[in-house]
C-alpha positions in Angstrom: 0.0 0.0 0.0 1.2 3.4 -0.8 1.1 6.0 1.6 -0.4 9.3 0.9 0.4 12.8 1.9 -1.2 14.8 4.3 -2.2 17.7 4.3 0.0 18.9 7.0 3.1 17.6 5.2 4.7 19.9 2.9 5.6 18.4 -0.4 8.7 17.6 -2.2 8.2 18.8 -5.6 6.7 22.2 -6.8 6.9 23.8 -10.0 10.1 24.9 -9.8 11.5 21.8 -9.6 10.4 21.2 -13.6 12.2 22.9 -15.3 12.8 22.4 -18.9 15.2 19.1 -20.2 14.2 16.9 -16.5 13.7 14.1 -16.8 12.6 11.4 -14.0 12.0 7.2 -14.1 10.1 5.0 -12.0 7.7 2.2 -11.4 8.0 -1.4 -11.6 4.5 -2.5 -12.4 3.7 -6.2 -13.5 0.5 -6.8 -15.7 -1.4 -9.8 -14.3 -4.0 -12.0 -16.1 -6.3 -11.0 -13.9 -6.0 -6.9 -13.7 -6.3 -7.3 -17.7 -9.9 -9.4 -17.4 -11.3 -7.1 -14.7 -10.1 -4.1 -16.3 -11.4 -4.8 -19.8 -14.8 -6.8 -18.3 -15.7 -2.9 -16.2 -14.3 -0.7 -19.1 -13.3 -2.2 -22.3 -15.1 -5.5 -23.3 -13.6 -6.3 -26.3 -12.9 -10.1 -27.4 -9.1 -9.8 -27.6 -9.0 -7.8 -23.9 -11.6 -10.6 -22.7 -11.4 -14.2 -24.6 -8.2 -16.1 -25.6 -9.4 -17.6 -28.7 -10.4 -14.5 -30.1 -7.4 -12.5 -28.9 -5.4 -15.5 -30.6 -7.5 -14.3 -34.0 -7.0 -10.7 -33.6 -3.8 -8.6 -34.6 -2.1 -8.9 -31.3 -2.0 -12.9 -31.1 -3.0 -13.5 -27.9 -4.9 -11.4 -25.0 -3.7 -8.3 -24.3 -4.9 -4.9 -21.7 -6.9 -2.2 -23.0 -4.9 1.2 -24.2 -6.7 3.2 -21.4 -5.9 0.2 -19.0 -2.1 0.8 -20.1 -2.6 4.3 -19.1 -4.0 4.0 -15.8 -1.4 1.4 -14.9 0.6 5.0 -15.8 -1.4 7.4 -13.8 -0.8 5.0 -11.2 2.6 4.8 -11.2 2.8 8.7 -12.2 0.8 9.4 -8.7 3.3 6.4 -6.5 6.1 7.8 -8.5 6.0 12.0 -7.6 2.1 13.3 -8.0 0.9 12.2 -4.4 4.3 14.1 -2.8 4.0 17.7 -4.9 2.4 20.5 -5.7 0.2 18.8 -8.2 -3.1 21.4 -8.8 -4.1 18.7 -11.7 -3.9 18.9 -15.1 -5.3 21.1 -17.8 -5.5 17.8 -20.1 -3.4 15.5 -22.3 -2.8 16.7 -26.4 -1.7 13.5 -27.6 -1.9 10.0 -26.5 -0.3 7.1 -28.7 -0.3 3.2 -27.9 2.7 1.6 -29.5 2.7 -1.7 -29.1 0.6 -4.0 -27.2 0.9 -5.1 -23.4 0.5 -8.5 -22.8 0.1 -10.2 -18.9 3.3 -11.3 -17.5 4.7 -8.0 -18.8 6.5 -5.6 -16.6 5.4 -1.8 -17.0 7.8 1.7 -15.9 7.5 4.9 -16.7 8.9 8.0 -17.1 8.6 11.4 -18.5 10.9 14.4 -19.6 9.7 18.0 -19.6 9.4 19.7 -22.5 8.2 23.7 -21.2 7.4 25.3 -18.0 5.7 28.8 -17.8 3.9 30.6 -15.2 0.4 30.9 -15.2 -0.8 33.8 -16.8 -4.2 33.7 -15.2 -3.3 32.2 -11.7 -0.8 33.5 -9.8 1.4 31.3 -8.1 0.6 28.4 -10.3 2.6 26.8 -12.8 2.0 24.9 -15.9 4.9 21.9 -16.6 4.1 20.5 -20.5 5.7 16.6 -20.0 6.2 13.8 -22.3 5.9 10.6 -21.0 7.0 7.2 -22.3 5.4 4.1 -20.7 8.2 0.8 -21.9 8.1 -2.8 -20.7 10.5 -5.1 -19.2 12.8 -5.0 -22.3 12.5 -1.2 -22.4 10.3 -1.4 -25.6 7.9 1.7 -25.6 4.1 0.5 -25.7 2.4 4.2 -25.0 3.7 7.5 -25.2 1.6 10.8 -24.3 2.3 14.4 -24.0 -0.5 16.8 -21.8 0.0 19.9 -19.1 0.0 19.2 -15.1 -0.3 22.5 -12.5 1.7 23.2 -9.9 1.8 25.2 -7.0 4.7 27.9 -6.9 7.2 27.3 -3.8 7.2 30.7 -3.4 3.8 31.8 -3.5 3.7 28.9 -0.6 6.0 30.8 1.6 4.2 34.1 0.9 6.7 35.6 -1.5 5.7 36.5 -5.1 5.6 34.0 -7.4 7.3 33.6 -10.6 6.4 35.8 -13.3 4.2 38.0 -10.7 4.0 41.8 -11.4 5.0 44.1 -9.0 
């Protein structure tokens, strides 16, 4: 079980600590039989997400999870990996989602992202807008999603009562 912050602890990452060319790693997330059946019977009942012998007959050869089950398994790690310690305000959205290659049980998932641009928020003061892109790879490193969207951050400074970045005096 993970732990989650409180709301008396301070966090560990704020916007500034995004700036432009980071890049971060983590997660070690197997994909079971199971998750991939449950997943795909609640959200994504197709035959090759749900039935062997069809998933055999389909283009990926045998079962495999759902895209949008690949990408919780990434939120997931995402929020274990940094989001449940920061700043995190939420995220404006993701631009562009792609699924490589297919994600098979017994697979091993990780994660990790590089940020691309980092601005202030024009309209919230003491907010800040980190643009990642983030590659999700198996156990032989082979990339099976990639996606690219904004997240918010609180500004450390604004915290502590001092202007934030990019404020007008």
């Amino acid at each position: 079980m993970t732990e989650t912050m409180t709301p008396q602890t301070a966090p560990r990452w704020w916007w500034e600590d995004f700036p432009v060319g980071r890049t971060m790693e983590f997660g070690a997330m197997p994909v079971t039989r199971e998750a991939v059946l449950a997943f795909a019977r609640e959200f994504d009942p197709q035959p090759f997400h749900l039935d062997d012998e069809a998933a055999g007959a389909s283009l990926f050869g045998r079962l495999c999870a759902s895209g949008w089950h690949t990408a919780a398994m990434a939120m997931r790690m995402m929020c274990d990996g940094y989001l449940l310690d920061s700043a995190s305000l939420g995220s404006p959205g993701i631009d562009e989602l792609r699924w490589l290659a297919p994600v098979y049980p017994g697979d091993t998932l990780s994660t990790g992202f590089e940020v691309v641009a980092a601005r202030p928020m024009a309209s919230r003061p003491g907010v800040g807008l980190v643009q990642l892109k983030w590659t999700v790879r198996n156990q032989q490193r082979q990339p099976v999603m990639t996606m690219q969207g904004w997240g918010m951050f609180r500004q450390r400074a604004a915290a502590a009562g001092a202007a934030p970045a990019g404020a007008q005096s």
